[in-house]
C-alpha positions as CSV (number, residue, x, y, z in Angstrom):
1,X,6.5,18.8,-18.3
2,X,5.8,18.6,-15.1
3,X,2.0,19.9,-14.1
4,X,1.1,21.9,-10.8
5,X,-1.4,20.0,-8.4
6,X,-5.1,20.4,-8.8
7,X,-7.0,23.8,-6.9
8,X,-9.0,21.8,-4.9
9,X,-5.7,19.0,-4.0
10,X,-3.9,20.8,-1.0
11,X,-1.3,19.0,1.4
12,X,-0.4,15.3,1.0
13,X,-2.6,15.3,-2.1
14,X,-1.0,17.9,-3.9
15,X,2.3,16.3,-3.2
16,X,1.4,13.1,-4.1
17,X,-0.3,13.7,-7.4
18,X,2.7,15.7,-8.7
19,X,4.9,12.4,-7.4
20,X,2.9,10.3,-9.3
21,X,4.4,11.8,-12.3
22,X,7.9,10.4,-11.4
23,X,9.0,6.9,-12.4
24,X,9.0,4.3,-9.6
25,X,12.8,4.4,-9.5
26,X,15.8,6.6,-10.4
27,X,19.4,5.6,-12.0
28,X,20.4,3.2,-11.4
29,X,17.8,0.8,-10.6
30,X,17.3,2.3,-7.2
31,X,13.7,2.4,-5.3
32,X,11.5,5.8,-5.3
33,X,10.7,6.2,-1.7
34,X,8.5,9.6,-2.3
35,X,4.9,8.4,-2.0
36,X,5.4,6.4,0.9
37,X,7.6,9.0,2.8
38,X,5.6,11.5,2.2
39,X,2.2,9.4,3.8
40,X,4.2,8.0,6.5
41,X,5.7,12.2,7.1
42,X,2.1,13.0,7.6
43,X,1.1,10.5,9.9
44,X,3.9,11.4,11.7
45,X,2.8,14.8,12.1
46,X,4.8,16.9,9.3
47,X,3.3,20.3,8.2
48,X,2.4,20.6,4.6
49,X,5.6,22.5,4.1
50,X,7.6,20.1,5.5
51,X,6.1,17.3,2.3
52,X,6.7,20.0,-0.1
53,X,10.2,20.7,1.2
54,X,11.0,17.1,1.5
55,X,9.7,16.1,-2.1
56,X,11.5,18.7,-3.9
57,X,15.1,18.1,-1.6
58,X,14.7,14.4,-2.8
59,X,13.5,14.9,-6.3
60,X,16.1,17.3,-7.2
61,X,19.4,14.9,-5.4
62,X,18.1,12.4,-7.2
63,X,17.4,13.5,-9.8
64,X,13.9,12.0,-10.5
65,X,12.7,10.8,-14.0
66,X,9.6,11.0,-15.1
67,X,7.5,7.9,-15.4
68,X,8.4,6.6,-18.8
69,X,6.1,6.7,-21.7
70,X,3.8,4.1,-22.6
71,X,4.6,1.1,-25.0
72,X,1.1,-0.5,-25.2
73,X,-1.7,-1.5,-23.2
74,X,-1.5,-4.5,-21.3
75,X,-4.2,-7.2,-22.1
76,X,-6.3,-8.2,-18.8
77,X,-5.9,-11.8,-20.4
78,X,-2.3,-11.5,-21.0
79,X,-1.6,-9.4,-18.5
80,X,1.7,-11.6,-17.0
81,X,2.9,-11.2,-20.5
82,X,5.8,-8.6,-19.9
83,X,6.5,-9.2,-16.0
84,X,9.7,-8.0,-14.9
85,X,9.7,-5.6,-18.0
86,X,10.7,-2.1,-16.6
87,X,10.1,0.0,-20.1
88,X,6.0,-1.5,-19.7
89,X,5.8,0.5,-16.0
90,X,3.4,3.2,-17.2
91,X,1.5,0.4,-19.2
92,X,1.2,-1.8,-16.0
93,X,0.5,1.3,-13.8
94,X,-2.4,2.4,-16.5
95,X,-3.3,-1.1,-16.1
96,X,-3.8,-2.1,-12.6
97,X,-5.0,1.7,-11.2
98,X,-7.9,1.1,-14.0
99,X,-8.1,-2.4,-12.1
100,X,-8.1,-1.3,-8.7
101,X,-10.9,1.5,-9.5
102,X,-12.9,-1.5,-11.3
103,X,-12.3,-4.2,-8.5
104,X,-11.8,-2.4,-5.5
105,X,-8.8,-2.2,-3.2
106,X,-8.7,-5.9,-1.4
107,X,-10.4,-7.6,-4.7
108,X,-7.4,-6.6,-6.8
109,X,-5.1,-7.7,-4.3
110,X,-6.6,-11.0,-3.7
111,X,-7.4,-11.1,-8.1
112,X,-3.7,-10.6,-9.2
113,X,-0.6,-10.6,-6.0
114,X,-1.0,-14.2,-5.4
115,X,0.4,-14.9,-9.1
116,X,3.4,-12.5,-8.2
117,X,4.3,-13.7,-5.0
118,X,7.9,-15.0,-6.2
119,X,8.5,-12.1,-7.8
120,X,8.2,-9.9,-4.2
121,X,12.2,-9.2,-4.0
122,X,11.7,-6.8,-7.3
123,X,13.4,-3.6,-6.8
124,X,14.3,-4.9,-3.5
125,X,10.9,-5.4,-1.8
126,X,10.1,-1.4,-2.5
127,X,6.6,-2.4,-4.7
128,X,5.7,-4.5,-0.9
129,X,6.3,-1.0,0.2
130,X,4.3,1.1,-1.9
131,X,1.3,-1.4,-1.5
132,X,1.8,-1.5,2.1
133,X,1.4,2.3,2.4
134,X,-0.9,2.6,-0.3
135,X,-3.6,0.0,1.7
136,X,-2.8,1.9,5.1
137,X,-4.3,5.3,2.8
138,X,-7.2,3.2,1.2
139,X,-5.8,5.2,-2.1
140,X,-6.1,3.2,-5.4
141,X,-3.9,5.2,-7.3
142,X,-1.0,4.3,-4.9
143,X,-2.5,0.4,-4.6
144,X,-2.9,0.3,-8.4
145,X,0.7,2.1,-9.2
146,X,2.1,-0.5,-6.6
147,X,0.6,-3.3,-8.2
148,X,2.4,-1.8,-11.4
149,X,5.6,-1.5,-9.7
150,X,5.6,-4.8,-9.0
151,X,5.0,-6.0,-11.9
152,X,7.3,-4.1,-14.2
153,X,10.2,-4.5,-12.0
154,X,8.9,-8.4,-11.0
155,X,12.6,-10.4,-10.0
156,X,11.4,-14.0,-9.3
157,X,13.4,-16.1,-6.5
158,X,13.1,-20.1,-6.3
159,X,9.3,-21.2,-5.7
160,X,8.4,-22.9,-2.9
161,X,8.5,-27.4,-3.7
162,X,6.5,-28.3,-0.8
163,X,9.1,-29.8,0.9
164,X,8.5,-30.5,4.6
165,X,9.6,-27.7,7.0
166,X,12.7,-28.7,9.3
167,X,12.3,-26.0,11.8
168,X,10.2,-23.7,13.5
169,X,12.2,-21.0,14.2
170,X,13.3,-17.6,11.8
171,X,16.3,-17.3,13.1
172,X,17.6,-20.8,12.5
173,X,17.0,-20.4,8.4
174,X,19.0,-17.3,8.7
175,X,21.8,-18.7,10.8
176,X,22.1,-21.8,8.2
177,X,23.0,-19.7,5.3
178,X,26.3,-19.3,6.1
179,X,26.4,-23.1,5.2
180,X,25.5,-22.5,1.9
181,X,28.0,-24.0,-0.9
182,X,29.4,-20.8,-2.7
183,X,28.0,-17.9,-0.2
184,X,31.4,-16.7,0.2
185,X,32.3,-15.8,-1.9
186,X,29.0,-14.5,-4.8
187,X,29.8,-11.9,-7.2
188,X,26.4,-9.6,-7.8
189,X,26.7,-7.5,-11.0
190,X,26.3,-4.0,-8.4
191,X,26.1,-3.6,-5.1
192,X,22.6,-3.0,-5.6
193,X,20.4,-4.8,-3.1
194,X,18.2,-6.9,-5.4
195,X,21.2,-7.5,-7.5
196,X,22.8,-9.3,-4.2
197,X,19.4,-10.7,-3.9
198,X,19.3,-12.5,-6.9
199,X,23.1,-13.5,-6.9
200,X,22.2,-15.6,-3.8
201,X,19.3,-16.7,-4.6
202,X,21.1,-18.2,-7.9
203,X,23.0,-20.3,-6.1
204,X,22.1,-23.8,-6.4
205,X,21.8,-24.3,-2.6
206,X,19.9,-21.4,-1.6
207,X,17.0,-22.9,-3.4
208,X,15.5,-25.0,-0.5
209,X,15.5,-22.1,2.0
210,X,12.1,-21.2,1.0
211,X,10.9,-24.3,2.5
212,X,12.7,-24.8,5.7
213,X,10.4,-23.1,8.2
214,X,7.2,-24.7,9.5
215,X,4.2,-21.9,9.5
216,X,1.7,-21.5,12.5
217,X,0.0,-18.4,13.1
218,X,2.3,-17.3,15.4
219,X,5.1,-17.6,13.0
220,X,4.6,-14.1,11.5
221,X,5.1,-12.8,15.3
222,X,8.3,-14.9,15.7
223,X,9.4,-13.4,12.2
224,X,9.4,-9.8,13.5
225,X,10.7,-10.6,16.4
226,X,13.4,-12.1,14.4
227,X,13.5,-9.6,12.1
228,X,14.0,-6.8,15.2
229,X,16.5,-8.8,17.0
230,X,18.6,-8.9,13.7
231,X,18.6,-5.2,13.3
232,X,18.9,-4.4,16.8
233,X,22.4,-6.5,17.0
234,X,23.8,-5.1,13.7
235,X,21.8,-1.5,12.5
236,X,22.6,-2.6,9.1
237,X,21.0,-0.9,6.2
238,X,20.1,-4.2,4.7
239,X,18.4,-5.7,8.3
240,X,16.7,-2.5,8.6
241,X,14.8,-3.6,5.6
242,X,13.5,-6.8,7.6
243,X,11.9,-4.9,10.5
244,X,10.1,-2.4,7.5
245,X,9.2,-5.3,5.4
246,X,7.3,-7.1,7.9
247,X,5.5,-3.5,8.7
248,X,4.7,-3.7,5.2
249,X,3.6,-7.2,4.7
250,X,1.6,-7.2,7.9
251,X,-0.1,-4.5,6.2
252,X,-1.0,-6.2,2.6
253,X,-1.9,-9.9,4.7
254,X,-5.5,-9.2,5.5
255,X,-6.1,-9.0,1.5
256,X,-4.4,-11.7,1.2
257,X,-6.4,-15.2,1.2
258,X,-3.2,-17.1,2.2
259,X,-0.7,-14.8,3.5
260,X,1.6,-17.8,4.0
261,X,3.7,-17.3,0.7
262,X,4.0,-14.0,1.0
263,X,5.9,-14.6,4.5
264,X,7.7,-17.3,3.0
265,X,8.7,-15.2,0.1
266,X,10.2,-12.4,2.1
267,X,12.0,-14.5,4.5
268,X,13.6,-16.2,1.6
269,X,14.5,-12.5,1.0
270,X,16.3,-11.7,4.0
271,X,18.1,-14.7,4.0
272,X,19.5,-14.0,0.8
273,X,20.7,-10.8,2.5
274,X,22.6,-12.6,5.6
275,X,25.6,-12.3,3.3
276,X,25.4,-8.7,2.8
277,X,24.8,-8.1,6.5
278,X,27.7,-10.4,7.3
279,X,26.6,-13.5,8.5
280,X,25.8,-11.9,11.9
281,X,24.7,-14.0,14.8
282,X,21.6,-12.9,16.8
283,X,21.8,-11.2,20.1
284,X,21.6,-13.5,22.6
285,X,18.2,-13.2,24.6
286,X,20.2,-11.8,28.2
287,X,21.7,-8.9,25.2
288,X,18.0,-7.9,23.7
289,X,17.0,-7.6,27.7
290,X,19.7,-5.2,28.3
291,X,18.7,-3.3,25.0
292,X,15.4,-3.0,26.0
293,X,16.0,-1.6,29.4
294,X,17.8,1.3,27.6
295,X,16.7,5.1,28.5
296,X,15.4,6.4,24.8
297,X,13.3,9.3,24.4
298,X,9.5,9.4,24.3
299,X,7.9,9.0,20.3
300,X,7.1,12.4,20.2
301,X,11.3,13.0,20.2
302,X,11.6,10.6,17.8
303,X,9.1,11.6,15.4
304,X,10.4,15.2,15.7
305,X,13.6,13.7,14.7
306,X,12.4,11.7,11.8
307,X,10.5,14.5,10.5
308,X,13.8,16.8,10.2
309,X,15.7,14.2,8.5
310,X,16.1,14.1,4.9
311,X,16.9,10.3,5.0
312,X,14.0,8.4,3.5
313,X,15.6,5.2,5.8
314,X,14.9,6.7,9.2
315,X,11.7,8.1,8.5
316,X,10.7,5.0,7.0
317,X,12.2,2.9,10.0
318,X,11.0,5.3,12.6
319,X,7.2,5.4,11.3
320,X,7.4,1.1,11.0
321,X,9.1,1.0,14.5
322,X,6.3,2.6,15.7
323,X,3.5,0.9,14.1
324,X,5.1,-2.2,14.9
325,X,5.2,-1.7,18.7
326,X,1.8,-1.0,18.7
327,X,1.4,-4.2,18.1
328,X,4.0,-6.2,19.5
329,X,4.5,-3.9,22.4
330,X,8.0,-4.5,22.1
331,X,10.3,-1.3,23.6
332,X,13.1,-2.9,21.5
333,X,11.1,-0.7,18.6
334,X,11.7,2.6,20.3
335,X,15.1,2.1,21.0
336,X,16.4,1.3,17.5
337,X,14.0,4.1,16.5
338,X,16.1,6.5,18.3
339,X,19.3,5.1,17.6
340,X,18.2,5.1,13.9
341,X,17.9,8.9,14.0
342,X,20.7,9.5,16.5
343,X,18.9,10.5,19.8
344,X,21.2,7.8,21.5
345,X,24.1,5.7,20.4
């Protein structure tokens, strides 16, 4: 059963501790966006209402499950045991919330993600997600339950050999996957995106991808570029995912002691999606101009919009978009906001 919210919990608190009852995803195998909606609603400026409305639209469409029950405590020194288990997610969320509460927020990060860093596609990159916002809150719940999600729904890709970079630029590994012996024509078991993800990333030439692009510290700039550019040209639901993701992962770096896999990681993720997206070719550079020049309305629109939607995908874009420009003070962001939420075609 289901239990109200604490007296003294009002707001986003009292939301989120009755969505911490629900497990991480729904049938079948699709990603729980509540927590991190609902954070990135209020920092958009949504009334409590509006959270209480949104959660209970979305809860009862999808039908949420519960979290399911425990099997047994995981083992700090075995604790990799049962990765990629999903009946162990209330035993890994029990596990790493105790952790995050013993550790602290940027010591469990640094103690336990580098070890899952291959496994960052899991439930297509929504665990990045729920870290991302659950750092942004300073919560441990959410950075403890995100850790949990990770690990119970842990999908690993090809690890990185070592093998010396061939190129410098994002959008060159993406453009070479069309190349790929067998990319024509995968069969994932759903349409799911990790199950395309993984069907991909099977393929015997897909596994040096995760090596091909040389890292500076301006390659995590070039990669949302990249990442912006792709969904710009194509507003694909799959290349909306790369201009969230590196929101997310910009996030979770700083806790990070090499942030470098993690970036390699993910890329190797959107690359397995070029398929999905259908092989699109980035706009040319004259083609972003033009975009950018385009008359969208002011944030405070878009926001509006993005708080009347009950798509978790455009508030999720819109509320990236935006912390994204602020630091790449790239207008591209405000245009595929609006377009995103239909303000302009």
């Amino acid at each position: 059963m289901r239990q109200a919210a604490a007296v003294q919990f009002s707001g986003l608190e009292a939301v989120l501790l009755r969505a911490r009852e629900d497990s991480v995803e729904f049938p079948y195998l699709l990603a729980n966006h509540v927590p991190m909606v609902l954070i990135a609603l209020d920092r958009l400026g949504a009334s409590a209402e509006r959270l209480e409305q949104w959660y209970e639209q979305y809860r009862e469409s999808h039908a949420l499950p519960l979290m399911p029950p425990p099997v047994a405590p995981i083992i700090r020194a075995a604790w990799a045991e049962a990765l990629g288990d999903r009946t162990r997610e209330a035993d890994y969320r029990a596990f790493f919330i105790a952790e995050t509460r013993r550790l602290g927020i940027d010591a469990v990060i640094r103690t336990y993600l580098p070890a899952m860093v291959n496994g960052l596609a899991g439930s297509a990159t929504h665990p990045l997600m729920r870290l991302a916002y659950g750092v942004l809150k300073r919560d441990d719940q959410e950075v403890g339950t995100a850790l949990g999600y990770w690990a119970a729904c842990y999908l690993p890709l090809p690890s990185a050999t070592g093998a010396v970079p061939d190129t410098d630029d994002p959008g060159s590994v993406l453009a070479d996957v069309g190349n790929i012996e067998g990319i024509r024509d995968y069969e994932p078991e759903t349409d799911l995106l990790w199950h395309n993800i993984r069907a991909v990333a099977a393929l015997p030439g897909f596994r040096p991808v995760i090596d091909r692009l040389a890292f500076s510290p301006d390659t995590p700039r070039r990669m949302a570029a990249t990442s912006l550019a792709l969904f710009a040209g194509t507003m694909d639901f799959s290349a909306l995912h790369s201009v969230t993701g590196m929101h997310w992962l910009r996030l979770v770096s700083p806790h990070l002691e090499n942030a470098e896999p993690f970036y390699r990681a993910f890329w190797q993720v959107i690359a397995s999606l070029v398929p999905k997206i259908g092989f699109p070719a980035l706009p040319t550079t004259e083609t972003l101009e033009e975009m950018r020049r385009r008359q969208a309305p002011a944030w405070a629109e878009i926001k509006r919009a993005a708080i009347a939607s009950d798509d978790e995908h455009d508030v999720s874009l819109v509320f990236s978009a935006l912390q994204e420009e602020e630091v790449w003070k790239d207008p591209l962001y405000r245009v595929v906001a609006a377009r995103r939420v239909g303000l302009i075609a």
